[in-house]
N, C-alpha and C positions, 0 to 999 in steps of 0.2 A: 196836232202838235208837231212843230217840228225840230228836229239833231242836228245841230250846232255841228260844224266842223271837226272831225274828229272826237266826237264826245260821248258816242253810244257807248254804252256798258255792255250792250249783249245784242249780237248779231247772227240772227237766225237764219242760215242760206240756205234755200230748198233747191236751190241750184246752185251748182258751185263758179261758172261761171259770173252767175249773178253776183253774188257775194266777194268775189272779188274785185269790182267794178265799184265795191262801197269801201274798199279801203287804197284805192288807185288814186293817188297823190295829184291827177293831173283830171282827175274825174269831179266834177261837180256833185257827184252826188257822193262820195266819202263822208262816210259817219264816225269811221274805225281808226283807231291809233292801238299802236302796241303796249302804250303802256297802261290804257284804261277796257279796252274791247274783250268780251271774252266771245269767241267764236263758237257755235254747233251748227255743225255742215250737214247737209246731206250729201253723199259722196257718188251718188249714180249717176253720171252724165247724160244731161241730154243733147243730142246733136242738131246745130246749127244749120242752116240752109248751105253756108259755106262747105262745111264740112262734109252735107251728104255730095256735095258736089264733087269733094276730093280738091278743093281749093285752100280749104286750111285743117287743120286740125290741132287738140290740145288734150294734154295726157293728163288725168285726175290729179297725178301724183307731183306737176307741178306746181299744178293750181293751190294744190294744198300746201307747199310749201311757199310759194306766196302769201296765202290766207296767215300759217302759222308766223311769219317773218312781221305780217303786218296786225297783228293781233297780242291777247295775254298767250303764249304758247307752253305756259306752264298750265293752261286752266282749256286746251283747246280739245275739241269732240267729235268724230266723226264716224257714220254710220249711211251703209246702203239702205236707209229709209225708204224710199219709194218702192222697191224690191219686196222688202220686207212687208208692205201693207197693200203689195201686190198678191203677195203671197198669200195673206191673213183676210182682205177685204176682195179681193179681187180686181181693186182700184187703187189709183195712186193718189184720188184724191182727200186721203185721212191722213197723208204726209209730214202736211202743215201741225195741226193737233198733236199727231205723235211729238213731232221736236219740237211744241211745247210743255208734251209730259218731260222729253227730255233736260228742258232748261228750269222746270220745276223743282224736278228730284235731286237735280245738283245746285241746288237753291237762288238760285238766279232771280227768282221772280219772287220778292217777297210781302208776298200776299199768301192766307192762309187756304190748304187743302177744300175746304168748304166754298169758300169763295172761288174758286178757280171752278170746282165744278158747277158751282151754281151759275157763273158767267156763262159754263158753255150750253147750261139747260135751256137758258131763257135767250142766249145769242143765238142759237142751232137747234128750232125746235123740232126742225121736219123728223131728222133723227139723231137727235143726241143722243140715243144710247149706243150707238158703232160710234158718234166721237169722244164719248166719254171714255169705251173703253180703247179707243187709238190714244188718249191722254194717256189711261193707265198703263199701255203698251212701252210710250213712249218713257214711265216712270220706270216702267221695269228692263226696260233697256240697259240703264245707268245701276239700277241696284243686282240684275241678274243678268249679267253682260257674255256669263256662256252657256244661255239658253239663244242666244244667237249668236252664234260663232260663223255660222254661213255667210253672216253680212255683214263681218268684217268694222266689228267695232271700236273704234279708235281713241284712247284718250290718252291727256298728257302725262304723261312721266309722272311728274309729282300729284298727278289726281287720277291714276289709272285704277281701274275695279276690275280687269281682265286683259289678255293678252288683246295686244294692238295689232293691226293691218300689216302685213307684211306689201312691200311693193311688187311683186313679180304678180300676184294675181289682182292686181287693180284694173279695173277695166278704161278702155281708153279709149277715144275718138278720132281716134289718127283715119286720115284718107284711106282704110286698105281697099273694100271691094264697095262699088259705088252702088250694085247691085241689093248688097247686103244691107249696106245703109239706110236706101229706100225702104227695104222691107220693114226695118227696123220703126223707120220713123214714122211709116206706116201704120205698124202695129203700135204706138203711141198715140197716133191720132183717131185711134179706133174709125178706120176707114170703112168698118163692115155697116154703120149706121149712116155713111154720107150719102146713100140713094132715097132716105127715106123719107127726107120735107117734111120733117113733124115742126110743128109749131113753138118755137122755143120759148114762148112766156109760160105754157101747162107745163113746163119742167121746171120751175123756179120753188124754190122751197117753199112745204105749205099745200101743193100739190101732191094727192095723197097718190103715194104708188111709185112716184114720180123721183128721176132721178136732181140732184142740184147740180147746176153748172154754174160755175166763173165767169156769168156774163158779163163782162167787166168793161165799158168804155175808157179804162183807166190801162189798158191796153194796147196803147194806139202807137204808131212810131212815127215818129222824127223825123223825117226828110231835112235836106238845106233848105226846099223852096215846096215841102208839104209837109201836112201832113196827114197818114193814113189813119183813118178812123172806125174799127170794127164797129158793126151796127148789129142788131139782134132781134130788133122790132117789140110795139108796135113803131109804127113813122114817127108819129109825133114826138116819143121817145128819144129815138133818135133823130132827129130832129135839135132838140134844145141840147143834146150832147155837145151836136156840130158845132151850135149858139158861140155855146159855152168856150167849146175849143178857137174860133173865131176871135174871141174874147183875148182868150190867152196867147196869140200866134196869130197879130193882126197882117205879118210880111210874110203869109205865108198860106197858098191854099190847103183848105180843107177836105180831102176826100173820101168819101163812104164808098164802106169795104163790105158787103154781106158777108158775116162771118157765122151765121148762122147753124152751120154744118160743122162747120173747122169747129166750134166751140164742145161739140160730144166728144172732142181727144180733150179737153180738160184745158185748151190753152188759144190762146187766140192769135192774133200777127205780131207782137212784139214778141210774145215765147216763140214763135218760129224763125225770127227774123233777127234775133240775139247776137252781136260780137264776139269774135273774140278780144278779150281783151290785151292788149301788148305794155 
């Protein structure tokens, strides 16, 4: 399915850079208008290849005022999610799930209680009971908003359930130490498993024991005159991706990227290689 120009109703940002690139006037891919979008953000930054370089960088808090300028900013939501189901899961990948408990409880999504869990039983069978209850996490986010007050939970004026984010402690992505950066983005990419060459199809959901990764060919960036294509194997696999992208981007080569390793931090070359947006 695809959102017509300005027409989304509910714009769920697991990045806040990203989500702002959906309501960028000058962006192709804008879903979001003000007067029909209701926005819930995740508010954690993540940092840009630019940024750990110390070549750009962008403060949450203006992103957010962007997001809310180009949104319903009477209906707008934000929360350090990722943090938060670092804390709870030890991963950031139940992110997603929670800020759709979030866009449920504040009735966004109307489809009933039952059906929403039963979507994510038979969609996420490896372990739907951690995303069942990152849903219900996400639920109780919105109804019990100062049982996490740590992570700085945001809503609007006219739909607020607790105290909102103050700006002085938002975290920010500004160039300071380039040193720190790395470490940082390091520790995001979970660097401690890139020596190990395990085989990344025995990790795909359904593999029992086994962790789910975001294999995602859907991942890929853009060049003027390529473009880059993470691959994951087996070949053939990847293989008909390239076909396919060939298909789509006949002025333009195609090049396979092994991303093999980079995909245990939970994101592949377009998450690393993200703009900022201006």
């Amino acid at each position: 399915m695809t959102v017509s120009y300005g027409k989304a109703d509910l714009l769920i940002g697991l990045d806040p850079l990203e989500a702002v690139r959906a309501i960028d006037g000058k962006s192709v891919w804008r879903v979001a208008s003000p007067e029909r979008t209701i926005a819930i953000i995740n508010t954690d930054p993540t940092p840009t290849i630019r940024t750990l370089m110390g070549r750009d960088g962008f403060k949450v808090d203006d992103l957010e005022r962007t997001l809310k300028a180009g949104t319903r900013a009477d209906q707008y939501f934000s929360a350090r999610i990722t943090s938060l189901c670092e804390r709870i899961f030890g991963t950031k990948m139940y992110a997603n799930i929670t800020m759709l408990g979030v866009a449920y409880q504040r009735g966004l999504i109307p489809v009933s209680l039952e059906a929403m869990k039963e979507g994510i039983r038979r969609t996420i069978r490896a372990d739907f009971k951690k995303n069942l209850r990152a849903f219900d996490i996400g639920r109780k986010l919105v109804s019990h908003p100062d049982l996490f007050a740590e992570h700085r939970v945001g809503v609007a004026a006219a739909s607020r359930a607790g105290p909102g984010p103050t700006g002085s402690d938002r975290q920010d992505a500004g160039p300071t130490s380039l040193a720190r950066t790395v470490r940082e983005k390091a520790a995001y990419l979970n660097m401690r498993l890139l020596g190990k060459r395990r085989a990344l199809r025995s990790e795909i959901a359904g593999a029992a024991g086994k962790r789910r990764l975001p294999a995602s060919y859907a991942n890929f960036v853009l060049g003027n005159r390529v473009v880059l294509l993470p691959t994951y194997g087996p070949k053939a696999r990847d293989a008909e991706a390239a076909r396919v992208l060939r298909r789509c981007f006949p002025g333009r080569v195609v090049v396979l990227i092994d991303c093999r390793e980079m995909v245990y931090g939970y994101g592949s070359l377009h998450c690393a290689t993200q703009q900022v947006p201006r």
